[in-house]
PQR file with spaces between the fields and no chain letter, atoms N, CA, C, O and H, PARSE charges and radii, in Angstrom:
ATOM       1  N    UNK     1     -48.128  -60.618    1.793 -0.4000 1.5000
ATOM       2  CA   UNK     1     -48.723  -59.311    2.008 -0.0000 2.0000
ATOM       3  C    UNK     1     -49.076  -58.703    0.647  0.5500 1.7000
ATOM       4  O    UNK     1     -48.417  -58.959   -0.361 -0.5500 1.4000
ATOM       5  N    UNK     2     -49.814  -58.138    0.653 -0.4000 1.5000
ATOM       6  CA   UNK     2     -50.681  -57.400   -0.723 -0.0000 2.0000
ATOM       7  C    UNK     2     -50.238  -56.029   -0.799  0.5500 1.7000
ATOM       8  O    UNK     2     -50.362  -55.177    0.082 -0.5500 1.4000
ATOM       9  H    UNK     2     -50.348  -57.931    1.472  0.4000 1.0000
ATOM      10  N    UNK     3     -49.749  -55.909   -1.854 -0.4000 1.5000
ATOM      11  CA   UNK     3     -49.223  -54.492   -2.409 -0.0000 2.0000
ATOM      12  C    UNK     3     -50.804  -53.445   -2.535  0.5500 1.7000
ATOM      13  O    UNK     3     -51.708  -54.262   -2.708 -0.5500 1.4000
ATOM      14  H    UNK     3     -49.648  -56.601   -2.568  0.4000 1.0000
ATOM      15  N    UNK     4     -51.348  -52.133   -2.510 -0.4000 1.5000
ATOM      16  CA   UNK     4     -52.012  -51.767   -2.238 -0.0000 2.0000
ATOM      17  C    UNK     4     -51.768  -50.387   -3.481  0.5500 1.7000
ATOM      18  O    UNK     4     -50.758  -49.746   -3.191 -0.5500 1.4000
ATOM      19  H    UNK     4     -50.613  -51.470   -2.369  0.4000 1.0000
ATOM      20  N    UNK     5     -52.430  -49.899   -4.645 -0.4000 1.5000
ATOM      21  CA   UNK     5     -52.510  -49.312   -5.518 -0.0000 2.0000
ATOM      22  C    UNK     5     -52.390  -47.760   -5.172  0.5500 1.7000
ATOM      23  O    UNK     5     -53.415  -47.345   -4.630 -0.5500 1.4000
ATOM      24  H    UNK     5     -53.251  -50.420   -4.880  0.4000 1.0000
ATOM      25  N    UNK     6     -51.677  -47.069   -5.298 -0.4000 1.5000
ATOM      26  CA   UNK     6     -51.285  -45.757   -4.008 -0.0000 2.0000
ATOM      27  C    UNK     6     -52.392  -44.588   -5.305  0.5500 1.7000
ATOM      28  O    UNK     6     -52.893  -43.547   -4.880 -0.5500 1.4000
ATOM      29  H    UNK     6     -50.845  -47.406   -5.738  0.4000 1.0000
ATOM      30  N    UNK     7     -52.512  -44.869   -6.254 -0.4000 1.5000
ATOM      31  CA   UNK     7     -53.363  -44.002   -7.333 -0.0000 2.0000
ATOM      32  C    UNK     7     -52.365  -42.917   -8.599  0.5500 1.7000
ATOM      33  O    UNK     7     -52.537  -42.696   -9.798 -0.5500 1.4000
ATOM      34  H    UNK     7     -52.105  -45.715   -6.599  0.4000 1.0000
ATOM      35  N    UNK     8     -51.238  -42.414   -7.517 -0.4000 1.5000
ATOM      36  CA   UNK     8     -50.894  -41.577   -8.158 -0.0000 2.0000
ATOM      37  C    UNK     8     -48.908  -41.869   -8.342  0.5500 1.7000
ATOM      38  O    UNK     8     -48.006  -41.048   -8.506 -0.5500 1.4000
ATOM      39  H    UNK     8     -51.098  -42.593   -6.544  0.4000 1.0000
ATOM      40  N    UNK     9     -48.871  -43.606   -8.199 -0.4000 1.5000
ATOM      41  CA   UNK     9     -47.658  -44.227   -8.393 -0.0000 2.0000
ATOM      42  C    UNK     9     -47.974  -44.309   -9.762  0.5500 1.7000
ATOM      43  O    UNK     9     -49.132  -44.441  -10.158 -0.5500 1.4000
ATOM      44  H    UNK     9     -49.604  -44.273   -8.065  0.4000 1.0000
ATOM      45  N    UNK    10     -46.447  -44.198  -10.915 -0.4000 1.5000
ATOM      46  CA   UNK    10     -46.542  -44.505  -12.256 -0.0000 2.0000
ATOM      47  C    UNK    10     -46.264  -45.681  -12.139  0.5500 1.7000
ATOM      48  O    UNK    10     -46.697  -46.419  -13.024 -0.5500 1.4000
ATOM      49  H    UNK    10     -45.506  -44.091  -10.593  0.4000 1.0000
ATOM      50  N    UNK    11     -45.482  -46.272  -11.068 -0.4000 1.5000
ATOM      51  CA   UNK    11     -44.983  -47.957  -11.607 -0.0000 2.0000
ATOM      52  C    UNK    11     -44.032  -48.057  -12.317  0.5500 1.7000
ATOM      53  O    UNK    11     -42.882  -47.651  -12.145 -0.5500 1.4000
ATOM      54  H    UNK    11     -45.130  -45.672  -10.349  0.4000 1.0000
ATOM      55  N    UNK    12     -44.762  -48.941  -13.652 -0.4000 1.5000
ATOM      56  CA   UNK    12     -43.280  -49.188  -14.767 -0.0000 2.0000
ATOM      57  C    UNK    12     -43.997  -48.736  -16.219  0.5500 1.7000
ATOM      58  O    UNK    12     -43.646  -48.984  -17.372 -0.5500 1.4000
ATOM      59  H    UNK    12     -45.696  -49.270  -13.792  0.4000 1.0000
ATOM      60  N    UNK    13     -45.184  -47.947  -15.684 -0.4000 1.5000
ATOM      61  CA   UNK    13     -45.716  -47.102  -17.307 -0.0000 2.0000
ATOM      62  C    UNK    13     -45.148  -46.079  -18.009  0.5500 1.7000
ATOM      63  O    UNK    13     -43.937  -45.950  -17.829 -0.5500 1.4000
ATOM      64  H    UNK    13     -45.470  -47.745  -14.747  0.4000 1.0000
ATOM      65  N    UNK    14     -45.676  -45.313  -18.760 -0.4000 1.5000
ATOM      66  CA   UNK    14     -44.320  -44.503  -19.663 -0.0000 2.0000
ATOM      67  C    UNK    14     -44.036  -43.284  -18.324  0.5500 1.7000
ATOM      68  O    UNK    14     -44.623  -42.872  -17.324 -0.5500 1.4000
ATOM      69  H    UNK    14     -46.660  -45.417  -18.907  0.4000 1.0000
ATOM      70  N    UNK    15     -42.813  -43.067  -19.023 -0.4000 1.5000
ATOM      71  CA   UNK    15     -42.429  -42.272  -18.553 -0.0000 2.0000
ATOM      72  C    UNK    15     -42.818  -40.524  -18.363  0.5500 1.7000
ATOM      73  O    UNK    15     -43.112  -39.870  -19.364 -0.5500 1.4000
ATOM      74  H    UNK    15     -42.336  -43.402  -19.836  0.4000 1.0000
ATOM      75  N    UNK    16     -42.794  -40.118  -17.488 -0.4000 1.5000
ATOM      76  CA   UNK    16     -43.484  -38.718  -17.444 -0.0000 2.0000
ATOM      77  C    UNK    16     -43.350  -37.666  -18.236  0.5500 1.7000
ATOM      78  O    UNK    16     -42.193  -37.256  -18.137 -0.5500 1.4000
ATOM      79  H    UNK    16     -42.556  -40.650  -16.675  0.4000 1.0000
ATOM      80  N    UNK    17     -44.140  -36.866  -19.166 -0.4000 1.5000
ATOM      81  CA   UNK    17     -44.280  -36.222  -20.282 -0.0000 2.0000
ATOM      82  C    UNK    17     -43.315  -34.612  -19.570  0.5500 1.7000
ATOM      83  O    UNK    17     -43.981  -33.999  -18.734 -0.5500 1.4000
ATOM      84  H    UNK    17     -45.079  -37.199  -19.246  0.4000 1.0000
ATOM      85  N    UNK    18     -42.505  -34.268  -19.747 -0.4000 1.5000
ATOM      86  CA   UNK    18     -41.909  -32.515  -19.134 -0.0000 2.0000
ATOM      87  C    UNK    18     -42.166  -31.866  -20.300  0.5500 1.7000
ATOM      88  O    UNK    18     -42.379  -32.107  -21.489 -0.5500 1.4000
ATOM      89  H    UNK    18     -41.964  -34.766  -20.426  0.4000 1.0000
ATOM      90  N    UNK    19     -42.061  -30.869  -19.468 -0.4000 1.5000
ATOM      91  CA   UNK    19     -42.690  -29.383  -20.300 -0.0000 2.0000
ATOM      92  C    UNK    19     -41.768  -28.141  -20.142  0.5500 1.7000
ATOM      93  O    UNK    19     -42.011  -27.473  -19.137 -0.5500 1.4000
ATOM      94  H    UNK    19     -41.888  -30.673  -18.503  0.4000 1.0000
ATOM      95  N    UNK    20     -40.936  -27.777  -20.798 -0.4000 1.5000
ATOM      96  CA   UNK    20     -40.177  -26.764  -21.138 -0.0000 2.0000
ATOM      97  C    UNK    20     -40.467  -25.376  -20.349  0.5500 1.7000
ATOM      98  O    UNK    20     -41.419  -24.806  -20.884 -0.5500 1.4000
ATOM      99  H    UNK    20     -40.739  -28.319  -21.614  0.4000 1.0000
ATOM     100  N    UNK    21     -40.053  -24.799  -19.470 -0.4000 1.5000
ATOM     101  CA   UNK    21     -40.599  -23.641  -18.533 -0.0000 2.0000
ATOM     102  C    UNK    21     -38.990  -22.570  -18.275  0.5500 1.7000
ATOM     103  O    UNK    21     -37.785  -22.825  -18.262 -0.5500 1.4000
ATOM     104  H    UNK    21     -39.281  -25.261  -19.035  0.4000 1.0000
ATOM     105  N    UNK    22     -39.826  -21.335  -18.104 -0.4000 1.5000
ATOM     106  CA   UNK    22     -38.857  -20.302  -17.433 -0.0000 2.0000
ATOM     107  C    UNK    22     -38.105  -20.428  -15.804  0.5500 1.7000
ATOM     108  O    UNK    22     -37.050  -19.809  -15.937 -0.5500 1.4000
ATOM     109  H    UNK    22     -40.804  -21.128  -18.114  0.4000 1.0000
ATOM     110  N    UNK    23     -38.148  -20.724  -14.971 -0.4000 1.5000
ATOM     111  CA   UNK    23     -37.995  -20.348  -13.846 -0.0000 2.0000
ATOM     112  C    UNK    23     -38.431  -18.682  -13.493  0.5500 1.7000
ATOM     113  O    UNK    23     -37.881  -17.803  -14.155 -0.5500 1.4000
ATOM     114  H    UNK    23     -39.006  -21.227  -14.863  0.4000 1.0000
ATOM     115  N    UNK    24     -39.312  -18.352  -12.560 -0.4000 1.5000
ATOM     116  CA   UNK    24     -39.951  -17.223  -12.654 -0.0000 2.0000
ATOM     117  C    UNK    24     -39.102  -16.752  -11.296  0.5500 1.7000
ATOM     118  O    UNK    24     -39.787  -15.794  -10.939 -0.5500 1.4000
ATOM     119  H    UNK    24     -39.760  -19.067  -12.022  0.4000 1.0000
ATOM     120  N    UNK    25     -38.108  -16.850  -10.410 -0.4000 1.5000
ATOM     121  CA   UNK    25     -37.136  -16.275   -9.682 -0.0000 2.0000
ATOM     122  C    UNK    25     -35.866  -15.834  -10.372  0.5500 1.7000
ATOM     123  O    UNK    25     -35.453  -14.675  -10.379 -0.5500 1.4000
ATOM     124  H    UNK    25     -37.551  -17.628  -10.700  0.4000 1.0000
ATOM     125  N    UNK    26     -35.144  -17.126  -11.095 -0.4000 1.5000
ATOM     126  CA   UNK    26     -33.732  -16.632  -11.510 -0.0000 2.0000
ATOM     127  C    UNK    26     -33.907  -16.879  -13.075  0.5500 1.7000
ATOM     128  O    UNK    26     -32.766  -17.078  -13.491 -0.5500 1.4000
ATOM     129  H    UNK    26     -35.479  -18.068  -11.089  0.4000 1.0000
ATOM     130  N    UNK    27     -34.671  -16.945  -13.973 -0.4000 1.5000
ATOM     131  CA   UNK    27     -35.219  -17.119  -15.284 -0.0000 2.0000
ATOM     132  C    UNK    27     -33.699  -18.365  -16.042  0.5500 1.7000
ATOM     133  O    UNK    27     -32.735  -18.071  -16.750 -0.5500 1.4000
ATOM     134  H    UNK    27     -35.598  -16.783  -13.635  0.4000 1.0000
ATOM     135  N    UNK    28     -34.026  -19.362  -15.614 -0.4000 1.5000
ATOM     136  CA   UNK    28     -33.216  -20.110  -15.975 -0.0000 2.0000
ATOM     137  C    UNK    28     -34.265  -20.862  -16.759  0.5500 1.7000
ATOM     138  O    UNK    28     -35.419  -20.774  -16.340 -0.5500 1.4000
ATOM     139  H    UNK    28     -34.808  -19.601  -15.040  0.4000 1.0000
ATOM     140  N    UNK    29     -34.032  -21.594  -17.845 -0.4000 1.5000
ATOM     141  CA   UNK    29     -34.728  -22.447  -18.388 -0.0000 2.0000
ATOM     142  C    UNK    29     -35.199  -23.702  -17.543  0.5500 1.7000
ATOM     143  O    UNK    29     -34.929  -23.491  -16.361 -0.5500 1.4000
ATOM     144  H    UNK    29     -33.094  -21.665  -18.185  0.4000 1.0000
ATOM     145  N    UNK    30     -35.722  -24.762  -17.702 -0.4000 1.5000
ATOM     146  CA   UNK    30     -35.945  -25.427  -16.636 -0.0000 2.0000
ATOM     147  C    UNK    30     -37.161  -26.669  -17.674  0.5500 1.7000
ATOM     148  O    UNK    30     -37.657  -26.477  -18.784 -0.5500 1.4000
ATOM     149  H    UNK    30     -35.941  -24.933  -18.662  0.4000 1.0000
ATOM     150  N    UNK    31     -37.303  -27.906  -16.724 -0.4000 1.5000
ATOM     151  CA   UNK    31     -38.096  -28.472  -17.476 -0.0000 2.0000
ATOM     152  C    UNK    31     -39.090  -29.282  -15.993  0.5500 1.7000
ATOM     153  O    UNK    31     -38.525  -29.768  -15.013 -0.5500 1.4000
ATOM     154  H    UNK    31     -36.900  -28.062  -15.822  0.4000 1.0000
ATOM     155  N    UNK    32     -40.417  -29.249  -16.160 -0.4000 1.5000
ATOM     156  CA   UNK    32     -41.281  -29.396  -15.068 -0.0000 2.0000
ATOM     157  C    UNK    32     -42.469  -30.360  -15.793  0.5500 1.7000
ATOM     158  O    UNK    32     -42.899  -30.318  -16.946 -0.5500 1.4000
ATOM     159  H    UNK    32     -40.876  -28.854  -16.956  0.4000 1.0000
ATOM     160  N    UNK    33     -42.856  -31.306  -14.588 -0.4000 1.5000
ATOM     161  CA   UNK    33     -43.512  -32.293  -15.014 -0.0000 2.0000
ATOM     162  C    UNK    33     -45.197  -32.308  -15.083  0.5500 1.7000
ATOM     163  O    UNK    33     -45.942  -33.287  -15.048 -0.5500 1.4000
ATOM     164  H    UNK    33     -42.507  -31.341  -13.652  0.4000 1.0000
ATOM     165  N    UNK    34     -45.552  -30.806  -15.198 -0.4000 1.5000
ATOM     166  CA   UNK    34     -46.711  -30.038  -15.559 -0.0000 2.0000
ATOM     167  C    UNK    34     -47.096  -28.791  -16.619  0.5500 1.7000
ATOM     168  O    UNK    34     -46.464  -27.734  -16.651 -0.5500 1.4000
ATOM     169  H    UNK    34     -44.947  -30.011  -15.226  0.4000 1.0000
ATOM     170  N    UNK    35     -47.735  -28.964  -17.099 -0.4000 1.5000
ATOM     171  CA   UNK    35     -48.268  -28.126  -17.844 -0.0000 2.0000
ATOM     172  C    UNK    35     -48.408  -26.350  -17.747  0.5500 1.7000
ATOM     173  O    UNK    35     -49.462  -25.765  -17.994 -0.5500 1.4000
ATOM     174  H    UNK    35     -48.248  -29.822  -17.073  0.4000 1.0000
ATOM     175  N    UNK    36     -47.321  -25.763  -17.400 -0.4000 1.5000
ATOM     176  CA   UNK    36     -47.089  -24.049  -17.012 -0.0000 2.0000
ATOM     177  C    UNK    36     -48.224  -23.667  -17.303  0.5500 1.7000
ATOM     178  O    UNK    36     -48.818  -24.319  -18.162 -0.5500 1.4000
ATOM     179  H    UNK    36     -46.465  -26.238  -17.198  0.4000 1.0000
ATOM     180  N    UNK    37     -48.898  -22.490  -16.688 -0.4000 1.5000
ATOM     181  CA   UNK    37     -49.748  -21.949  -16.567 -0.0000 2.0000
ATOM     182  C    UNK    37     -49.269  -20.711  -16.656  0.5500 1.7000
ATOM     183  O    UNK    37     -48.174  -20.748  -16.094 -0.5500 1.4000
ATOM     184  H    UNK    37     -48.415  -21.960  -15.991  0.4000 1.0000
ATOM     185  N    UNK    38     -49.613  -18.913  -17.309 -0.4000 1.5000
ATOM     186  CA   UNK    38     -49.564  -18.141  -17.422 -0.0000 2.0000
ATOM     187  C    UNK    38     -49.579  -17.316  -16.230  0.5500 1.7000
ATOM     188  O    UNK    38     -48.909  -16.343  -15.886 -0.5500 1.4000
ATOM     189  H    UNK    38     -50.502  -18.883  -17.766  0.4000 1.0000
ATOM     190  N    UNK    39     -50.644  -18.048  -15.624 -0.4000 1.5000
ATOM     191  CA   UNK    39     -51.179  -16.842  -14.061 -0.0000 2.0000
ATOM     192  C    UNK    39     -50.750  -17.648  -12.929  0.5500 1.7000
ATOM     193  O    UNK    39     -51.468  -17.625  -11.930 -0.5500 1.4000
ATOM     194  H    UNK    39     -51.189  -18.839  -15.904  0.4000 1.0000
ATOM     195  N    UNK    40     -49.278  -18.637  -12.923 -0.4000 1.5000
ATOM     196  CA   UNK    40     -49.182  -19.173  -12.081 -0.0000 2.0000
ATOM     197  C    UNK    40     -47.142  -19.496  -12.137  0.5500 1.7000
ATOM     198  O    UNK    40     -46.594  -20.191  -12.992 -0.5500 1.4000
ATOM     199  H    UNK    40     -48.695  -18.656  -13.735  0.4000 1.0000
ATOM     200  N    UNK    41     -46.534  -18.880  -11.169 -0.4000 1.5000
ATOM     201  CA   UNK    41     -45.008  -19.347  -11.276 -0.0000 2.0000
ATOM     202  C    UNK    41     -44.556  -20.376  -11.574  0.5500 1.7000
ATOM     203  O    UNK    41     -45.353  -21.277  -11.314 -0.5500 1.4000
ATOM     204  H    UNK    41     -46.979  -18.315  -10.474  0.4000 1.0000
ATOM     205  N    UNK    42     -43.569  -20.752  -12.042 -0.4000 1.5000
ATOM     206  CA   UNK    42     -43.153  -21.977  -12.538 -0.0000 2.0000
ATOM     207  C    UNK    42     -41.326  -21.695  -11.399  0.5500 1.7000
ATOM     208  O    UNK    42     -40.843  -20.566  -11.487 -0.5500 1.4000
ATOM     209  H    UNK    42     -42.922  -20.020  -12.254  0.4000 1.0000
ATOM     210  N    UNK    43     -40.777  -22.448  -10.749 -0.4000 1.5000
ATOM     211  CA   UNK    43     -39.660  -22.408   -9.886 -0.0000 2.0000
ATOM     212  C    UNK    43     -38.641  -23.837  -10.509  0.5500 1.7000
ATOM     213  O    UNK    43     -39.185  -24.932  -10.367 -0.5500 1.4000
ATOM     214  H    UNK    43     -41.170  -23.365  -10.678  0.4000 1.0000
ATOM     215  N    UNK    44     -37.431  -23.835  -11.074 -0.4000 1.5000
ATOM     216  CA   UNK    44     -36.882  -24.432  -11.161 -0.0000 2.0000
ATOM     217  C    UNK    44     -36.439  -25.296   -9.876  0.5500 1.7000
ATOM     218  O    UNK    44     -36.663  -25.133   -8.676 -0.5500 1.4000
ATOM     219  H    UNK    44     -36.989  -22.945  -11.190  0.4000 1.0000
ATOM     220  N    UNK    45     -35.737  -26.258  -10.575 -0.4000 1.5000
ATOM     221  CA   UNK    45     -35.256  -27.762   -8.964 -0.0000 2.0000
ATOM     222  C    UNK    45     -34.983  -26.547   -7.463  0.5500 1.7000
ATOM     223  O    UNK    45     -35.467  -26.395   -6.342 -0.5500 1.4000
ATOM     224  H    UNK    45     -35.555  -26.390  -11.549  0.4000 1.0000
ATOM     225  N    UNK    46     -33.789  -25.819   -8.422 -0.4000 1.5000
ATOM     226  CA   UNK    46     -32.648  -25.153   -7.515 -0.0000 2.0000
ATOM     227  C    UNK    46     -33.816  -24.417   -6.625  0.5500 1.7000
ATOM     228  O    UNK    46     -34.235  -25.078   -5.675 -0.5500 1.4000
ATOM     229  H    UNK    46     -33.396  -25.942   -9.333  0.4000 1.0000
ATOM     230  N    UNK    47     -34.465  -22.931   -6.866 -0.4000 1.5000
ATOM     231  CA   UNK    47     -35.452  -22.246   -6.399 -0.0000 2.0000
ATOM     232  C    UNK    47     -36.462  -22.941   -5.636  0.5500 1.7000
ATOM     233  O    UNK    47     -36.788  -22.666   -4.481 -0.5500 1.4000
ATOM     234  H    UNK    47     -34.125  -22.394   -7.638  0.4000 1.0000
ATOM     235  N    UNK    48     -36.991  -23.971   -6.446 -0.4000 1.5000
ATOM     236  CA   UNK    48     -37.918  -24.761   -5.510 -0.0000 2.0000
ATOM     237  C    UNK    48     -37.734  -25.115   -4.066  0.5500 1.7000
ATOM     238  O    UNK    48     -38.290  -24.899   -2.989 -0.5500 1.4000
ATOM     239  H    UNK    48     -36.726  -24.195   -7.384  0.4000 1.0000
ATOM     240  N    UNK    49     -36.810  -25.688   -4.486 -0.4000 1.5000
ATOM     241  CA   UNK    49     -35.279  -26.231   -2.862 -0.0000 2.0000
ATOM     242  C    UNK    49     -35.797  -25.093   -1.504  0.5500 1.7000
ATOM     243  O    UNK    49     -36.408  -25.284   -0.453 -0.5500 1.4000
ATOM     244  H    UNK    49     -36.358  -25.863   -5.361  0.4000 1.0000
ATOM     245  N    UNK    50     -35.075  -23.619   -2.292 -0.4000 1.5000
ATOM     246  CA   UNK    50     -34.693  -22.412   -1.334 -0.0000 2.0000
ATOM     247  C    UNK    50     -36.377  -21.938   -0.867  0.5500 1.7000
ATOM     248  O    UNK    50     -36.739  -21.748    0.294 -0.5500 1.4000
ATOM     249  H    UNK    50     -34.578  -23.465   -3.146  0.4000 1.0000
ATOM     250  N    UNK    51     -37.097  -21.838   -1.888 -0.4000 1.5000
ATOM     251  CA   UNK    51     -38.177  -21.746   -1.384 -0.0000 2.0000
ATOM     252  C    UNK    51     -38.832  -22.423   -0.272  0.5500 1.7000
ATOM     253  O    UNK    51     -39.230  -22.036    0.827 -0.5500 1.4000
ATOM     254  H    UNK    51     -36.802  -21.993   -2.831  0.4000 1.0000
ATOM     255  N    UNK    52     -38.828  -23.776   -0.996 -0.4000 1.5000
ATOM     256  CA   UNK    52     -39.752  -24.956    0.359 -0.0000 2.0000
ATOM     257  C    UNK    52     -38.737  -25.275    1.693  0.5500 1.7000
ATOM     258  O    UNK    52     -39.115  -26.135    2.488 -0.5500 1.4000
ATOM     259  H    UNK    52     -38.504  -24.090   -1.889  0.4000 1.0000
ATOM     260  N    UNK    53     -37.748  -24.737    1.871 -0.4000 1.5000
ATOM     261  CA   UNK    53     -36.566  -24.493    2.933 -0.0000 2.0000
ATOM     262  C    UNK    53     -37.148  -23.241    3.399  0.5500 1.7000
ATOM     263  O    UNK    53     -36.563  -23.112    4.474 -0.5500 1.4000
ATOM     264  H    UNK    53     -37.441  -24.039    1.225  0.4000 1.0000
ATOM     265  N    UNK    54     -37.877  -22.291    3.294 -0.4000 1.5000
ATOM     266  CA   UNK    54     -37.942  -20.461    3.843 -0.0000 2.0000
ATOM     267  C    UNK    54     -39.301  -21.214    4.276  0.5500 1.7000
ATOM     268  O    UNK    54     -39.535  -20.890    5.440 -0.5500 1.4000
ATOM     269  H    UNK    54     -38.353  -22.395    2.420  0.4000 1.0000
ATOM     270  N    UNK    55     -40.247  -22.058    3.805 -0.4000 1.5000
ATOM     271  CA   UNK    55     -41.471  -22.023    4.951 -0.0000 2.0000
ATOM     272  C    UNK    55     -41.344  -22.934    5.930  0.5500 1.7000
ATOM     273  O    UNK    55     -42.034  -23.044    6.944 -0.5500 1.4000
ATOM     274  H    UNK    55     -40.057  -22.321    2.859  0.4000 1.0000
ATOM     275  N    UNK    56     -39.934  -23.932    5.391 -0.4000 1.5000
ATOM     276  CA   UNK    56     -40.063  -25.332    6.862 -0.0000 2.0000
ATOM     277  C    UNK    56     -39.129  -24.413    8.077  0.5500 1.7000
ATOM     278  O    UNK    56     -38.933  -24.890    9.195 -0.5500 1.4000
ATOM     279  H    UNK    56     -39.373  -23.843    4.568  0.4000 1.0000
């Protein structure tokens, strides 16, 4: 069977670049695998969790 290239799998390439961020609920430091944006929240692991739990 043929493995099938999913686009947005890293595989075994480097490892993912993090980026140093606030948490914009409980201002904990935090480190996120995107580039923070000014006009846009940044939610640490923990917050993220409680959040995406309040819309399921």
């Amino acid at each position: 069977m043929r493995e099938f290239d999913r686009g947005g799998s890293r595989g075994d390439s480097e490892p993912r670049k993090m980026h140093k961020a606030v948490c914009s609920e409980c201002g904990a430091e935090c480190e996120v695998p995107f580039e923070p944006k000014k006009d846009r929240p940044v939610f640490c692991k923990e917050c993220f969790r409680k959040r995406r739990g309040e819309r399921d």
